[in-house]
C-alpha positions in Angstrom: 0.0 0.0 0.0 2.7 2.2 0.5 4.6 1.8 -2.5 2.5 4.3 -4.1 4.2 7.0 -2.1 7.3 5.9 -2.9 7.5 7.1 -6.6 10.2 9.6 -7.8 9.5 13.2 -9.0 10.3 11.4 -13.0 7.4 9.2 -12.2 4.9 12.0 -11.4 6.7 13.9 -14.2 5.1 11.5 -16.8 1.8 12.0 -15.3 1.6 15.7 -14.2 -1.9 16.0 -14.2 -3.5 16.1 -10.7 -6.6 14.1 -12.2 -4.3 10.8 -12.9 -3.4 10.7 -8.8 -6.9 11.7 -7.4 -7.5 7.7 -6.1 -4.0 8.0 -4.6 -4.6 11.0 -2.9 -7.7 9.9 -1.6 -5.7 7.1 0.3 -3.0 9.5 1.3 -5.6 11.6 2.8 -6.9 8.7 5.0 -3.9 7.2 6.1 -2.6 10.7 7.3 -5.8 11.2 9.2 -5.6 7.9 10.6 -1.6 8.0 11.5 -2.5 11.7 13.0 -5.8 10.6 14.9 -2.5 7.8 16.7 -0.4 10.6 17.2 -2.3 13.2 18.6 -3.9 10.4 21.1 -0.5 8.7 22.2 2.4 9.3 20.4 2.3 6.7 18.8 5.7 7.3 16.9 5.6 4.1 14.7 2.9 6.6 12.9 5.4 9.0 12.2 7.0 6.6 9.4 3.7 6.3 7.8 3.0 10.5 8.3 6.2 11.3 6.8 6.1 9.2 3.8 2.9 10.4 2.6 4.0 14.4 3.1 7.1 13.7 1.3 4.7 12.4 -1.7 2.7 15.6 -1.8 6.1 17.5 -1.8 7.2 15.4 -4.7 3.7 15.4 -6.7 2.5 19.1 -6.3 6.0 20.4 -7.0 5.4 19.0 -10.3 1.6 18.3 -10.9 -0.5 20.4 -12.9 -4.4 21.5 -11.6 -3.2 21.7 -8.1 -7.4 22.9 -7.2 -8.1 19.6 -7.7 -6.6 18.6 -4.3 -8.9 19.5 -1.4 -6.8 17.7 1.9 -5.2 20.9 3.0 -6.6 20.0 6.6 -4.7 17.6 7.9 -1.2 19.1 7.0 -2.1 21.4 9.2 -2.8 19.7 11.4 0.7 17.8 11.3 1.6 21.9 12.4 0.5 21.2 15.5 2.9 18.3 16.4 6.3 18.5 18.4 7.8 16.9 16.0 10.0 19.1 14.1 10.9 16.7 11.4 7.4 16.1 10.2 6.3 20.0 10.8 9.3 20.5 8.4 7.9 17.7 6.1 4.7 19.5 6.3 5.9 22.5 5.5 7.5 21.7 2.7 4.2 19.9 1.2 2.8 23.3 1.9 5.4 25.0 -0.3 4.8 23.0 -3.3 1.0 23.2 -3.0 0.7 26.8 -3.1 4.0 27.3 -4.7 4.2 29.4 -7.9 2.2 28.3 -10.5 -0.7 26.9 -8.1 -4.2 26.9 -9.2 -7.7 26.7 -7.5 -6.4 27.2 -4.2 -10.4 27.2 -3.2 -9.6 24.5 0.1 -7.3 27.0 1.9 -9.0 30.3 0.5 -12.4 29.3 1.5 -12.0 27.2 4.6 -8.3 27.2 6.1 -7.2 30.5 5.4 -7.5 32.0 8.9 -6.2 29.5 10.3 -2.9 28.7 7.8 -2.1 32.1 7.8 -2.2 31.9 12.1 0.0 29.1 11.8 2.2 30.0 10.0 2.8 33.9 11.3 3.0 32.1 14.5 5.8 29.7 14.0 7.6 32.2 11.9 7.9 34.6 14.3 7.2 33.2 17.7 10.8 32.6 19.4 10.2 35.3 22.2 9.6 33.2 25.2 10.1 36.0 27.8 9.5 39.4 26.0 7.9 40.9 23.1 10.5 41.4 20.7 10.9 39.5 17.7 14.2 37.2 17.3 15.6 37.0 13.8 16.8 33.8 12.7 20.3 34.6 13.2 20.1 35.7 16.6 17.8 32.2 17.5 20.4 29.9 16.1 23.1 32.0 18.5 20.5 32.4 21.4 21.4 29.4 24.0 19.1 30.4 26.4 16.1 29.1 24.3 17.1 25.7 25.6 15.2 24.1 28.2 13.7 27.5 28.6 11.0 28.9 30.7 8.0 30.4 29.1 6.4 33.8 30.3 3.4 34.1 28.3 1.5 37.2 28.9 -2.4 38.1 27.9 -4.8 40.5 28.5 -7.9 39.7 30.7 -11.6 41.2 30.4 -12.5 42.5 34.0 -16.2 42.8 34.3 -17.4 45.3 36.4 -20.3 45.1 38.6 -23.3 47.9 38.7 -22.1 51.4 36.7 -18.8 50.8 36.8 -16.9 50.0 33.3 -15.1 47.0 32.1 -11.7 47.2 32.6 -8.6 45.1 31.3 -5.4 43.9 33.2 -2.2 41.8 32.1 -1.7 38.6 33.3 1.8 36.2 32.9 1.6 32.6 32.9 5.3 31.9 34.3 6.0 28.1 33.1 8.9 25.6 34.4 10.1 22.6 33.0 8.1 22.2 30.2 10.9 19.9 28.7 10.4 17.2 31.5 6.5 17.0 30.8 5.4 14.3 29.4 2.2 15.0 27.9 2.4 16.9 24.3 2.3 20.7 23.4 -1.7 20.5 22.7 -2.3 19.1 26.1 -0.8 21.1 27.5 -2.1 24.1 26.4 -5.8 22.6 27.0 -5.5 22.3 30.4 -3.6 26.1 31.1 -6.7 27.3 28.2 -9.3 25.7 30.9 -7.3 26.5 34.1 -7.0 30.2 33.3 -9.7 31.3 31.0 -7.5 32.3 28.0 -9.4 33.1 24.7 -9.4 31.3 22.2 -7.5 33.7 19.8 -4.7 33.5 22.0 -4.5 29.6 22.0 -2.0 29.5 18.9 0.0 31.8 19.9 0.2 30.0 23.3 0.7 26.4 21.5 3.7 27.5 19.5 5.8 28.8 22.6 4.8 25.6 24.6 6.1 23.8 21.5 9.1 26.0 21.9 10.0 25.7 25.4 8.9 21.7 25.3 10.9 20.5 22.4 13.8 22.7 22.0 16.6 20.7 24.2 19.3 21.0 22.6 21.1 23.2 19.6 19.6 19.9 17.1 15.8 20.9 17.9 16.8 24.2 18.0 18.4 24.3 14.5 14.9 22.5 13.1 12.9 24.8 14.5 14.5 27.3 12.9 14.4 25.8 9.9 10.4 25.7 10.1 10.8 29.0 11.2 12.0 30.1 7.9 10.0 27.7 5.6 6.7 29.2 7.6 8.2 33.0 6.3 8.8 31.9 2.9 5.3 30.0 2.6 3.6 33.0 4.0 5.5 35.8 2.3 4.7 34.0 -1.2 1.4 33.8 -0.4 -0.6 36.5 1.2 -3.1 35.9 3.9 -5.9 36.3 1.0 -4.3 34.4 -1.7 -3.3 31.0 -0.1 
């Protein structure tokens, strides 16, 4: 079954149109959502063999396929985003690039359904290293910044006081000051449930949150931090190609 995804670029070069893989894709798109569904529950890393093989086909087929609108699975590679595991959010990524790489057509999936939510993905992994502050990190200065390993995370939001009687609404800052998110063993997204529930953060804020839990969880040494980096700057190019209302 999974020698389909195994084909080279001068396979798919002989059949370029997107219409001659549709049956293929169709399995692609439900073994990804299966080996994600294992992922997302457990960790179940024999799925990442199986997740990684099938993004490295889309790479291969939409940097070369022709009538790229006919592919309508945009969901679940972003989905893979939302992993710890840099090698497959790199993998993702780079399925990304190709899909609504130069030349792309009928992008109607990600304009009409996912385009809010790419776009936050995206900006937020492009450009969320600061784990204490508000200032943006280039890529240079991440790749020479040791302290982002094993880091703490000081993640501050605004809060919505409501005021009783005639007095008015009012906001105030609060931090979430985390420890030792490298020693926990649940993933980013449970994480970030639980502080979401425990402290009434709105939901706008919840990517922005995941991404610098994903930061301060996986990044343990200069490896992880080097492959985030690189995602880093795949999220820039994918986004900078592609404007939030053309994706």
């Amino acid at each position: 079954m999974l020698a389909h995804f195994t084909l080279t670029s001068e396979d798919i070069q002989q059949k370029a149109n997107l219409c001659h893989w549709l049956s293929i894709l169709s399995l692609a798109d439900k073994l990804l959502q299966g080996g994600l569904a294992k992922l997302q529950e457990g960790n179940d890393k024999s799925q990442n063999t199986v997740v990684g093989l099938i993004l490295e086909f889309y790479a291969r087929l939409f940097s070369k396929a022709k009538n790229k609108g006919a592919f309508t699975a945009v969901a679940p590679i972003i989905d893979v985003l939302k992993l710890d595991d840099w090698d497959l959010i790199i993998k993702a990524l780079e399925s990304l690039l190709s899909i609504t790489g130069k030349g792309a057509q009928g992008r109607e999936e990600t304009k009409s359904l996912k385009n809010k939510q790419l776009s936050e993905w995206l900006l937020k992994i492009a450009f969320g290293y600061s784990l204490n502050s508000s200032v943006k990190l280039s890529f240079l200065e991440v790749l020479k910044d040791s302290s982002l390993i094993n880091a703490d995370l000081n993640f501050q939001y605004f809060n919505l006081n409501e005021a009783n009687s005639d007095k008015k609404d009012s906001l105030s800052i609060s931090v979430l000051h985390l420890t030792g998110l490298y020693k926990d063993p649940r993933n980013s997204a449970q994480i970030v449930k639980e502080l979401v529930a425990k402290n009434s953060i709105k939901e706008e804020l919840t990517t922005d949150l995941h991404c610098k839990v994903r930061l301060a969880k996986t990044i343990v040494d200069e490896n992880s931090k080097k492959k985030a980096v690189i995602a880093s700057m795949l999220s820039y190019i994918i986004f900078s190609k592609n404007s939030f209302y053309s994706l």
